[in-house]
C-alpha positions in Angstrom: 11.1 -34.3 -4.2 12.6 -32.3 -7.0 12.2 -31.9 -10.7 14.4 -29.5 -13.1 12.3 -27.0 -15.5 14.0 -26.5 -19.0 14.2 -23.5 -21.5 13.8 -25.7 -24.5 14.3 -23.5 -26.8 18.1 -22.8 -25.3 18.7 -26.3 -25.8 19.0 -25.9 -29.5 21.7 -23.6 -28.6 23.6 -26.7 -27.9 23.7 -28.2 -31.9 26.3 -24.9 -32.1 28.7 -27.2 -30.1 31.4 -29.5 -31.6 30.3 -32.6 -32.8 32.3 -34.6 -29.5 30.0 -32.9 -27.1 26.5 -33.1 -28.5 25.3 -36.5 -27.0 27.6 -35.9 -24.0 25.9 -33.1 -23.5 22.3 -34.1 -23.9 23.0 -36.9 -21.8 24.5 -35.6 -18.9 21.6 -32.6 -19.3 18.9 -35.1 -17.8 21.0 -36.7 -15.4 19.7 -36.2 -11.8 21.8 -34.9 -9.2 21.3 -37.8 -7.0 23.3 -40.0 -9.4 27.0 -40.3 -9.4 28.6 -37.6 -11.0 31.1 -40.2 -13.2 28.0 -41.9 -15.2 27.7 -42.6 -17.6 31.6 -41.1 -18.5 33.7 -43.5 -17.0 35.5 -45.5 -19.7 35.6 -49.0 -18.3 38.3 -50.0 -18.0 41.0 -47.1 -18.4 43.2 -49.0 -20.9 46.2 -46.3 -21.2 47.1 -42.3 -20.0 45.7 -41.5 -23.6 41.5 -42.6 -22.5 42.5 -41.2 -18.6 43.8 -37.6 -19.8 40.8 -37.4 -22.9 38.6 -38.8 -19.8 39.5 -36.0 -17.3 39.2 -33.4 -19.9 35.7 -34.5 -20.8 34.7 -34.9 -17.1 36.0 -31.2 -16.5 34.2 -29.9 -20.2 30.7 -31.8 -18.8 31.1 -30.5 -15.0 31.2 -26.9 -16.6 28.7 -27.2 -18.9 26.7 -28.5 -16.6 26.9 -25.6 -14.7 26.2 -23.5 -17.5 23.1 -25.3 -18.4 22.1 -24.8 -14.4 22.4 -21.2 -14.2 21.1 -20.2 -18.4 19.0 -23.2 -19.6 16.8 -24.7 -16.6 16.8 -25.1 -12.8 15.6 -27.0 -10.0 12.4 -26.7 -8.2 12.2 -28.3 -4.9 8.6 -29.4 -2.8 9.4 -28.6 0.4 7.0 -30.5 3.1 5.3 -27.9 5.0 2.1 -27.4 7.5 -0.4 -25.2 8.7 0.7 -22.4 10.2 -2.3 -20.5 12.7 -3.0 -16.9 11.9 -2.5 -16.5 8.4 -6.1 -14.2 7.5 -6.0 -11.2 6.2 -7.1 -8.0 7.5 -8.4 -4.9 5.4 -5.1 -4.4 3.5 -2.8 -7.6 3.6 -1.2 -9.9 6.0 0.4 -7.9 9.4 2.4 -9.7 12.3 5.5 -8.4 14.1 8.9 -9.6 12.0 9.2 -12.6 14.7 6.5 -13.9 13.5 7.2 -13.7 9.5 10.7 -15.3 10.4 9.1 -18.4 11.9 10.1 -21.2 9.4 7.9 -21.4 6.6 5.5 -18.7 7.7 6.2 -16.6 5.1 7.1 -18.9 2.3 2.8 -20.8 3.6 1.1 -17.6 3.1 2.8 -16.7 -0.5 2.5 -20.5 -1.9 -1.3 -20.4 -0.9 -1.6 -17.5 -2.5 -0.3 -19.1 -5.9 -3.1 -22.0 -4.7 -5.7 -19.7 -4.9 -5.3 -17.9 -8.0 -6.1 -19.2 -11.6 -3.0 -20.9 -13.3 -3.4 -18.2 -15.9 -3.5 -15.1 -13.7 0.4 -16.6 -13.2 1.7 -19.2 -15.3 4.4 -17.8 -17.5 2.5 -14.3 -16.9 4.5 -11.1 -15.0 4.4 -10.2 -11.4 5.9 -7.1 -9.6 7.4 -7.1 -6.5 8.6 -4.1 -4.0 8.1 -2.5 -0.6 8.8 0.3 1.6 12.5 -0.8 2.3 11.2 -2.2 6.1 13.1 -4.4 8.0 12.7 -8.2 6.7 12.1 -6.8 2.9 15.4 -8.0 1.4 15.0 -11.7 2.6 11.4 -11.8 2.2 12.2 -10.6 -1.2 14.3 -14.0 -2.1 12.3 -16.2 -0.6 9.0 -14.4 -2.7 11.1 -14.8 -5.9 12.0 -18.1 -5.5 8.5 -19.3 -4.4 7.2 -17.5 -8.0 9.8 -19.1 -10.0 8.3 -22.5 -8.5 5.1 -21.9 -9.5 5.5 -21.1 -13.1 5.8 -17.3 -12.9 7.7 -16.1 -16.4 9.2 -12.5 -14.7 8.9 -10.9 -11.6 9.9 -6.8 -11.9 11.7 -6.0 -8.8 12.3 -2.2 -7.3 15.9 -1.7 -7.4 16.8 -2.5 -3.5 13.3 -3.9 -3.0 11.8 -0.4 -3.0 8.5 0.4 -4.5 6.0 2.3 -3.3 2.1 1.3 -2.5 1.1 4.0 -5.3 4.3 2.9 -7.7 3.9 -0.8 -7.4 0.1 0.1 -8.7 1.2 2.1 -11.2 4.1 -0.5 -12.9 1.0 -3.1 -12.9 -1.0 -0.7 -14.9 2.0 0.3 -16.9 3.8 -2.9 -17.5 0.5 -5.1 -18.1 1.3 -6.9 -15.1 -0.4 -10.0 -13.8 -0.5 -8.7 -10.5 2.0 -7.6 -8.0 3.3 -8.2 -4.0 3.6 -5.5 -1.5 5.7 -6.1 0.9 4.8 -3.1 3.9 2.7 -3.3 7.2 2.1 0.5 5.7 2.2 3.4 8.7 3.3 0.7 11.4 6.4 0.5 12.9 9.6 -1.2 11.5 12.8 -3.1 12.6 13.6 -6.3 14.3 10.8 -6.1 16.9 8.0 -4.5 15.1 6.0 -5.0 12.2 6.6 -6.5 8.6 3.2 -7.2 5.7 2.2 -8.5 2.6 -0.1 -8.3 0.7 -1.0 -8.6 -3.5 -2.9 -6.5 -5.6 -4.4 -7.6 -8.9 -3.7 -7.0 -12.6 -5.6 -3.7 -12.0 -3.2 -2.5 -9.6 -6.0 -2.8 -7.2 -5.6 -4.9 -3.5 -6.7 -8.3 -4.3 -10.9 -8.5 -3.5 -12.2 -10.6 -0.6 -13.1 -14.1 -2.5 -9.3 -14.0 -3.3 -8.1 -13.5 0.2 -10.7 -15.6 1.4 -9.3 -18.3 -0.7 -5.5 -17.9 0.4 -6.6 -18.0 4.3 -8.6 -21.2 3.2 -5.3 -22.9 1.7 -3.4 -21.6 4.3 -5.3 -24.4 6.6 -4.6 -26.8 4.3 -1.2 -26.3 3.0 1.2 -29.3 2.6 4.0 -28.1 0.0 5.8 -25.6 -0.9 7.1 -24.8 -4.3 10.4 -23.2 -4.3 13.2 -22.8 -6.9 16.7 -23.7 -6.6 18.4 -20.5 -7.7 20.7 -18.3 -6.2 19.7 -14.5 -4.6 19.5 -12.0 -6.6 21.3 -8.5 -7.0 18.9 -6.2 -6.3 21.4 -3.3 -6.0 21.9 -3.0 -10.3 18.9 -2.3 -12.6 19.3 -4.7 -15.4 17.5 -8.4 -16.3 19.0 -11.7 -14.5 17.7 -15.0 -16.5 17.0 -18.5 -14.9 16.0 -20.2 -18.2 12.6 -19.5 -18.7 12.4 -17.3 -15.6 13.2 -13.7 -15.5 14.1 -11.1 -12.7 14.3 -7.6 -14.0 14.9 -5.0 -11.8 13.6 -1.8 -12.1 14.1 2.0 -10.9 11.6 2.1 -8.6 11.1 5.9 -9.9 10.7 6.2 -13.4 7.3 4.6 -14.1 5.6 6.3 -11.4 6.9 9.8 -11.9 6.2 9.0 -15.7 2.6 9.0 -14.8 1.9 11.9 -12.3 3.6 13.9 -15.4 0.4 13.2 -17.3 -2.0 13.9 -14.4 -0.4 17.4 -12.9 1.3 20.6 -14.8 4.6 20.5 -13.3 4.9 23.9 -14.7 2.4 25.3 -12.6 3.3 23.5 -9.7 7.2 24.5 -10.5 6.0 28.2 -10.9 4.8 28.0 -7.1 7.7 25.7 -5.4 10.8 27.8 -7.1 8.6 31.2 -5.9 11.3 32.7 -3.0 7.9 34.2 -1.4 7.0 30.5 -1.2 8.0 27.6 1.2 7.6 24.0 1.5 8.4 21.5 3.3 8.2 17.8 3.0 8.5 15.4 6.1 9.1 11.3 4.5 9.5 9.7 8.0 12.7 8.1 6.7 9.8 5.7 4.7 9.3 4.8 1.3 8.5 8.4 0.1 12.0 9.6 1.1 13.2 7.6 -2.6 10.4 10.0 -4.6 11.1 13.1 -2.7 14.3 14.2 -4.2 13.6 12.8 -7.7 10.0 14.8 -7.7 10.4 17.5 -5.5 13.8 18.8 -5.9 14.9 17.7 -9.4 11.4 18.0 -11.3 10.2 20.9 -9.2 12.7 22.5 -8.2 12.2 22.6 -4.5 15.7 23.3 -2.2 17.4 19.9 -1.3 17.0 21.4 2.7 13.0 21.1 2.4 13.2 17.1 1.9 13.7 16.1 5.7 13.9 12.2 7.1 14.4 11.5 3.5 16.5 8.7 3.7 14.5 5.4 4.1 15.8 3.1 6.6 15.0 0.0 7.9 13.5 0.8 11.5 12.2 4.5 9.6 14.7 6.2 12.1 13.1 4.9 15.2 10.5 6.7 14.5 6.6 5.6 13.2 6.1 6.5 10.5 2.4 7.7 10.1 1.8 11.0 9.0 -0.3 12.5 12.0 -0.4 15.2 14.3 1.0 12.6 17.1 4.0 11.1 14.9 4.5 13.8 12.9 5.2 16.1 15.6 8.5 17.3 14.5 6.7 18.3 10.9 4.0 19.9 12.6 6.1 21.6 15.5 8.1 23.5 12.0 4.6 24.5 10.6 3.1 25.8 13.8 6.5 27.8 14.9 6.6 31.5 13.9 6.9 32.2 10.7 6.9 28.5 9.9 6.6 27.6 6.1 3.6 28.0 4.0 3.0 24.9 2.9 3.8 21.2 4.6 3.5 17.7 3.9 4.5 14.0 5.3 3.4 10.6 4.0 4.2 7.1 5.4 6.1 4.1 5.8 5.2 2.6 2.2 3.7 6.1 0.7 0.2 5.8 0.3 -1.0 8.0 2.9 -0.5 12.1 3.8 -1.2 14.9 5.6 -0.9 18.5 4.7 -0.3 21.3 6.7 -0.6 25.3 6.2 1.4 27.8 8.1 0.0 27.1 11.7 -3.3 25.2 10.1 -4.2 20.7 10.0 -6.6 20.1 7.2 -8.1 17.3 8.5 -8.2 14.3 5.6 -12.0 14.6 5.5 -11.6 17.9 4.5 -8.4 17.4 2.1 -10.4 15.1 -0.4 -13.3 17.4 -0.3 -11.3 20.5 -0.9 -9.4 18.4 -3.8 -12.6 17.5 -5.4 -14.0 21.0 -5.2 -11.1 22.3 -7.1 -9.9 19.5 -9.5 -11.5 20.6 -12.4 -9.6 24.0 -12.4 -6.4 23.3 -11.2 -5.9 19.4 -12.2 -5.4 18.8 -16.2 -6.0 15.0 -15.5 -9.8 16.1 -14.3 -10.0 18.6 -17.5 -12.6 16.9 -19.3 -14.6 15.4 -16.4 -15.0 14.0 -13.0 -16.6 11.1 -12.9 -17.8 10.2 -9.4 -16.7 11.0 -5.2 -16.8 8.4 -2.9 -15.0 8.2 1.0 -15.3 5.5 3.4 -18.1 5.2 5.4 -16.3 6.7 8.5 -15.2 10.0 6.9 -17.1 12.6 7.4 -19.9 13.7 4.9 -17.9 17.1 3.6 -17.5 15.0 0.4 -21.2 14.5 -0.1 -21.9 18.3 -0.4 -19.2 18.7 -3.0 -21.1 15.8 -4.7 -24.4 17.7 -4.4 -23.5 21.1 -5.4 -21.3 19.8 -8.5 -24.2 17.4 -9.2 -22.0 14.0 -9.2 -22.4 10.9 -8.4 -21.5 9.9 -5.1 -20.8 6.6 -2.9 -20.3 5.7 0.4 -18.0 2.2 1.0 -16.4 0.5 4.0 -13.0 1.2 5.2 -10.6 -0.6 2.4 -9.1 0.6 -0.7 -10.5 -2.2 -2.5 -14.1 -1.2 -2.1 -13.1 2.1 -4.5 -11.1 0.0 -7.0 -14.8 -1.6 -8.5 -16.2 1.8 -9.1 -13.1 2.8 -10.6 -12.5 0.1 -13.3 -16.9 0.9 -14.3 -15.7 3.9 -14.7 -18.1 5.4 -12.0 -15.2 7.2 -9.4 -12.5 10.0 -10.3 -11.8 11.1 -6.8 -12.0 9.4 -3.3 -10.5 9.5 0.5 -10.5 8.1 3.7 -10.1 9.7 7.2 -7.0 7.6 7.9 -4.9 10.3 5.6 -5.6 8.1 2.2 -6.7 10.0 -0.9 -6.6 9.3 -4.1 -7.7 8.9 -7.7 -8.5 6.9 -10.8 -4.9 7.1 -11.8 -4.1 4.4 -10.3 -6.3 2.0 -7.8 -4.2 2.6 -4.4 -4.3 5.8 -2.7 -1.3 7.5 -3.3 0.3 10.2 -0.4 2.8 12.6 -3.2 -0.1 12.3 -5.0 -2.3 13.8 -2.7 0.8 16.7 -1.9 1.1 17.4 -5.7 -2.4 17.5 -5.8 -2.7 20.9 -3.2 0.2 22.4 -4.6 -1.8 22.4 -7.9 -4.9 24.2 -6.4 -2.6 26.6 -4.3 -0.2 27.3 -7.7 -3.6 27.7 -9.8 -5.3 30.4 -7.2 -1.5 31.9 -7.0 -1.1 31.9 -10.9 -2.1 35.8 -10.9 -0.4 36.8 -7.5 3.2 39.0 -8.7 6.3 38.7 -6.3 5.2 41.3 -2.8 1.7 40.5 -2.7 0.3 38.0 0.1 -0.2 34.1 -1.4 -3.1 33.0 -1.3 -2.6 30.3 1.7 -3.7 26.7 2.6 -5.8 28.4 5.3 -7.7 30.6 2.9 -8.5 27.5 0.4 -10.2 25.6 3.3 -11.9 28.5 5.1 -13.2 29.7 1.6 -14.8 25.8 1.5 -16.3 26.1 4.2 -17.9 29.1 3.7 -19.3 27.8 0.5 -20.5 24.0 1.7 -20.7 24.0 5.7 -17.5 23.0 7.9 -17.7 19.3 9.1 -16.3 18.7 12.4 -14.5 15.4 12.6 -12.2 14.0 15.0 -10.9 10.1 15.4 -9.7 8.9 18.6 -7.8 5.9 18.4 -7.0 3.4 21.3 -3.9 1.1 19.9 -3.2 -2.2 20.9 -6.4 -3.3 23.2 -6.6 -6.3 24.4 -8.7 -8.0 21.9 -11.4 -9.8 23.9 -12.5 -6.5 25.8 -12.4 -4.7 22.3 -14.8 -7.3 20.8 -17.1 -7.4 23.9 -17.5 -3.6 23.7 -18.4 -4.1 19.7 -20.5 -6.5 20.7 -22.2 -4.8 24.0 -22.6 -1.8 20.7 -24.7 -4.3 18.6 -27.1 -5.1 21.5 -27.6 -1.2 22.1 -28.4 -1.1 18.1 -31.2 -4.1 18.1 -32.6 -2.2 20.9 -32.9 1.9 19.5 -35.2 3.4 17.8 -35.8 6.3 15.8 -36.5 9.1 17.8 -34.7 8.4 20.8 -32.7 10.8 23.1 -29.1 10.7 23.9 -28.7 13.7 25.9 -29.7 16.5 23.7 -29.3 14.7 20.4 -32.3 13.0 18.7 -31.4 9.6 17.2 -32.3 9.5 13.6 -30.8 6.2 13.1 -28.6 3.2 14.2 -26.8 0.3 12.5 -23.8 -2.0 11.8 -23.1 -0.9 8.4 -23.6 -3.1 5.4 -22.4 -2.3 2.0 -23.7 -4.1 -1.3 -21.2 -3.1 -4.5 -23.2 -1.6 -6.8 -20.8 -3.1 -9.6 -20.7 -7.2 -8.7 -23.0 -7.0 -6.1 -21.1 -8.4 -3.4 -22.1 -8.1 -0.2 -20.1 -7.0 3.0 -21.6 -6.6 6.3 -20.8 -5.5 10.4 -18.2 -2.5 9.0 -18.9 -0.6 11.7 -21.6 0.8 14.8 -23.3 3.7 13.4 -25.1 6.2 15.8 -26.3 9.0 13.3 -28.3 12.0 14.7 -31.2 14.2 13.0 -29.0 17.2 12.6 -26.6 15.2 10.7 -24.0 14.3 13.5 -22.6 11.3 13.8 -20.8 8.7 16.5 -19.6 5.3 14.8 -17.2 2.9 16.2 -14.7 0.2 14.5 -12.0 -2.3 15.0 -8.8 -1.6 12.8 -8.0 -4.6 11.0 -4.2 -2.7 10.2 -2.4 -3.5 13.4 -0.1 -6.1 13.8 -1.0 -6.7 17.6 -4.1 -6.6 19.6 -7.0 -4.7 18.2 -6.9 -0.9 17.9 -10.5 1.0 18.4 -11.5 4.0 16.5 -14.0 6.2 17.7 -15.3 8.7 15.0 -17.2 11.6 15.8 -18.5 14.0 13.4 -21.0 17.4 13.6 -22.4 19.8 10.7 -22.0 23.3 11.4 -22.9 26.0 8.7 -22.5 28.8 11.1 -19.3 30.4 9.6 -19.0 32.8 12.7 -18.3 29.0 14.4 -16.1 27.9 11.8 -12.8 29.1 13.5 -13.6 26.9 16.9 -11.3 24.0 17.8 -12.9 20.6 16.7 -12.5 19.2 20.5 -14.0 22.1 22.0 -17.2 22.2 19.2 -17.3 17.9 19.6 -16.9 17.7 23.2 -20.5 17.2 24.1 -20.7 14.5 21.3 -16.9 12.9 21.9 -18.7 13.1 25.6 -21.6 11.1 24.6 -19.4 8.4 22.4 -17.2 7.5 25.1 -20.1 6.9 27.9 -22.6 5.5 25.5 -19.7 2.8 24.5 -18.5 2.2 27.9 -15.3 2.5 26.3 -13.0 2.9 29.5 -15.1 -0.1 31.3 -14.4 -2.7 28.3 -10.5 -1.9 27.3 -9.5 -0.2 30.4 -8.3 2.7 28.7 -7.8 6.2 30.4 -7.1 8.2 26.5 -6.4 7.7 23.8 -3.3 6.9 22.2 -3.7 9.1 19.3 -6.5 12.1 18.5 -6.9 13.0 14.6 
């Protein structure tokens, strides 16, 4: 089944045409394309050469036209039968499967019409969506298929990153900019890409925040019942030129994937500053972009606005399979970055983000600050060195798992504080009441108000602000003040929380779920007061959060084993992998001591990381030696 959708107000255009044409043309406009192409022209009969050769000419005038009329004035939508496709919930940030999968007929083009299903006809209908990614394998045909699909459904303009590319943080901040509707994001984020890896999608709201649970909980639901997809008949579109292409009433513009973004952090940070300390020669940096997303921000931020060398962007190319490489910003697949900032004499300063830009880690000269610690220090030190935060800071919040550094910034600096599950979405409430500023995550995501993703240059631009503002005074010959000497000053002043993650990737699911549920049987039966070696439970749970804005309700985000003197063991299930279930053991301990400070977090946590692993029978459910990765 097909129907055409007009521009009606382009028909007008057509009382311009000579007086010969005008009912020819009107005609043939609402003639279907099953119908033989000669009615209703054919003279009957052909009496002389005269009618044939006016005939022909008209035929020829129409068939252009026609064409005309296709491409400027309307086009076709198609229904396309479909069915059910298995698999199709989303986790904690979008839809992930390997690329296989996506390419299955119709998987794709299911998951986006059911989102169109579930949403309001006015959050869409004639409204404006964005559309971008980290440049992964699978983006530019998912990125016809998505515009088509939207054209279908009534969409009035889709904004496309020139080449598909737009970062998590820039697609977020074109929604906010350009009043969008909403916007597609088309990543699987920090996992792998090419041909047999991983490809996601997911959308994010006219806020620029990740769509909320009784949205995706809608699409999965129409995913099970899906029967048709609506999808326009209209050709691919250049995404290689910025500039508008029309479809009569629909529009694809695409856009620098740059300008709006870098537009914004201009009003957040003092690029002086921050150039005053990148274009020091006692000064340098280094930026890691894991041939992701970032790479297309790097030079345009870094280099051209800040005056960084071209040599301190590495990987900053992005590519399709992100070099071979995986592009999350750890000390496991970011070993080339850190192997630079632990060599002698390595650089003072270093940063990587990942595959679609919304996480980051950040290194010193032979120093990790762990991401606990990165959104603590950045909150400590935002009023000073951040003009964005000038006025006020509203409110800090982390994810439950991250380690409680945060709260004592909260304390001291008397703000309000919250603790949510693991999600960017659960910050993008208090944000939009106005309640949050600053917030993190221990899986390298930190970010602000400015926008409602978490948002990696963001985070780099953000410690280059408080290193240039305690350099501001320091003349050419004396020692910087370093990365190192921020973070050991914080914990001098609030306590040093020892943190650690150990993640086991790609589990087989069942074992990983039995050991979850082996943990909530050990919870029903604890108490307060009971002895796990030489730690005294305070208490134990499966952590539920209620929003203190709507008042949802979101339960089992995680086994929580928290001790009197503040440590902490709590396990989770990822819902980011594309495979499998990935476990995540967290293990956290307070130590004020500063003459302790200095130890290595695996040495000071061993007793506890001791305790997690036996009192989870880890190895006995998943059958896994170690870990695949250690944060």
């Amino acid at each position: 089944m097909s129907h055409f959708q007009f521009n009606l107000p382009s028909l007008s255009n057509l009382l311009l045409l000579p007086s010969n044409f005008k009912t020819l043309l009107l005609k043939s406009a609402l003639i279907q394309s099953s119908e033989p192409l000669l009615h209703p022209l054919l003279p009957q009969p052909l009496l002389n050469l005269k009618a044939l050769r006016f005939f022909l000419h008209s035929f020829l005038f129409y068939t252009l036209l026609r064409f005309i009329l296709t491409l400027f004035f309307f086009f076709k939508i198609n229904s396309i039968p479909t069915k059910p496709i298995e698999g199709q919930k989303t986790g904690t940030s979008g839809l992930r499967k390997k690329v296989k999968v996506f390419m299955q007929e119709n998987y794709l083009a299911n998951w986006i019409q059911a989102l169109f299903n579930s949403l309001p006809p006015e959050d869409y209908k004639n409204g404006v969506l964005v559309l971008g990614g980290d440049g992964r394998y699978f983006n530019r045909e998912a990125t016809q298929i998505i515009v088509k699909i939207a054209a279908g459904n009534g969409v009035g303009k889709i904004l496309v990153g020139k080449e598909g590319i737009l970062s998590t943080p820039a697609v977020s901040a074109v929604i906010r900019k350009r009043q969008a509707n909403g916007g597609f994001i088309m990543s699987a984020s920090h996992n792998p890409g090419g041909p047999e890896y991983d490809w996601g999608i997911k959308f994010n709201y006219s806020s620029g925040q990740p769509a909320p649970e009784s949205i995706t909980d809608k699409i999965y639901g129409n995913t099970l019942s899906i029967s048709e997809i609506k999808i326009a008949d209209i050709p691919d579109v250049d995404l290689s030129n910025v500039g508008v292409t029309k479809f009569g009433s629909f529009n694809v513009e695409v856009i620098d994937p740059v300008s709006d973004y870098l537009e914004l952090l201009e009003t957040v940070f003092d690029f002086q500053l921050i150039k005053g300390l990148v274009s020091r020669p006692d000064f340098r940096f280094t930026f890691d972009a894991m041939h992701a997303v970032a790479g297309a921000y790097a030079t345009p931020i870094f280099v051209d606005k800040l005056g960084a060398t071209p040599d301190s962007i590495s990987n900053g190319i992005p590519l399709e399979d992100f070099g071979h490489g995986h592009p999350d910003p750890n000390l496991t697949y970011a070993k080339d970055l850190v192997n630079i900032m632990y060599a002698e004499n390595g650089p003072d300063f270093g940063a990587a983000s990942d595959g679609d830009g919304d996480r980051n880690m950040i290194l010193g000269t032979s120093f990790f600050v762990t991401p606990s610690d990165s959104v603590a220090v950045i909150a400590a030190n935002a009023k000073e060195a951040i003009p964005y935060f000038k006025n006020s800071v509203k409110g800090l919040a982390r994810s439950m798992p991250t380690s409680g550094a945060l709260d004592r910034v909260a304390e001291k600096l008397n703000l309000p504080f919250f603790e949510v599950p693991t999600g960017w979405k659960f910050f993008g409430n208090l944000m939009d009441a106005g309640n949050l500023s600053i917030c993190g995550e221990e899986s390298f995501g930190t970010g602000s108000d400015h926008i409602r993703e978490k948002d990696g240059i963001w985070a780099v631009l953000a410690w280059l602000s408080i290193i240039a503002h305690r350099n501001k005074d320091t003349k050419p010959g004396e020692k910087l003040i370093s990365v190192s000497d921020v973070v050991k000053e914080h914990w001098a002043t609030y306590g040093r929380n020892f943190f650690s993650r150990y993640d086991y990737e790609e589990c087989e699911s069942e074992g990983a779920n039995k050991m979850i549920e082996y943990l909530r049987e050990c919870l029903s039966k604890s108490k307060s007061g009971d002895k796990y070696g030489s730690y005294v439970l305070q208490f134990a749970d499966d952590f539920t959060y209620t929003d203190p804005v709507d008042g949802s309700v979101v339960s089992k985000q995680g086994v929580r084993f928290v001790f009197t003197d503040g440590s902490r063991i709590i396990y989770r299930l990822s819902g980011t992998g594309s495979a499998g279930a990935t476990v995540r053991v967290y293990i956290e301990q307070f130590e004020p001591d500063v003459s302790k400070h200095d130890l290595d977090a695996q040495i000071a946590l061993k007793p506890l990381i001791d305790l997690a692993l036996s009192v989870s029978k880890l190895k006995e459910f998943t059958g896994r030696e170690k870990p695949t990765v250690i944060t």
